[in-house]
C-alpha positions, 0 to 999 in steps of 0.5 A, a space after each residue: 920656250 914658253 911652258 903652258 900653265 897647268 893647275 894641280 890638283 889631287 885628294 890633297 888630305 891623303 898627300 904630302 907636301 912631298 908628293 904634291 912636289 913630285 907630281 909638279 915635278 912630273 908636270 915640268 918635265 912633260 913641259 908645263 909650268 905647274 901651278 899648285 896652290 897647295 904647296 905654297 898657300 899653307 904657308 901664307 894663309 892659316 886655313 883655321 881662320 874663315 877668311 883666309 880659307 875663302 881668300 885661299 880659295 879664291 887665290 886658287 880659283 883665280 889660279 886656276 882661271 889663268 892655267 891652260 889645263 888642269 892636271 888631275 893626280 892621284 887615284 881618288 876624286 874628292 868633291 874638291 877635285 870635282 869642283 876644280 873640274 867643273 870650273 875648268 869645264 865652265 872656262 873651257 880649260 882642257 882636264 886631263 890626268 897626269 897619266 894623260 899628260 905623260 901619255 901625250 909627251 911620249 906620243 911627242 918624242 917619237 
């Protein structure tokens, strides 16, 4: 079964690598393929170099343009979330929350 991309995103300064794993984790099991450039772009790219943190931006944007749906996790709203919002909103890509997805599983499992 193909799984439909979906693009995390969360107030990354107040997460760790650990709960970024847990909501992808959340993510698959509701049925998508997650997509999270913030687990694996750190480790790539060194964010303290101005290039690079425009190239790690723009990675994640191109990411993001290729996912059917953009997954917000976690509580708080940082300008970066917004931002992420409103790209997918210009491209027409669904946003929900990941309470939102998890809601939609179980409606689909009845």
């Amino acid at each position: 079964m193909k799984r439909p991309l979906a693009y995390i995103t969360a107030a990354w300064y107040g997460e760790s690598e650990e709960q970024a794993a847990q909501y992808c984790r959340v993510v698959y099991e509701a049925g998508f393929s997650p997509i999270c450039p913030t687990l694996y772009l750190p480790l790539i790219l060194n964010d303290a170099v101005p290039e690079e943190h425009k190239s790690g931006i723009d990675m994640s944007r191109d990411l993001l343009r290729r996912s059917h749906v953009l997954v917000v996790c976690g509580h708080t709203v940082t300008e970066a979330m917004k931002n992420d919002i409103a790209v997918a909103e210009r491209l027409r890509i669904t946003a929900t929350t990941l309470e939102g997805i998890l809601t939609v599983k179980g409606q689909g499992c009845r």
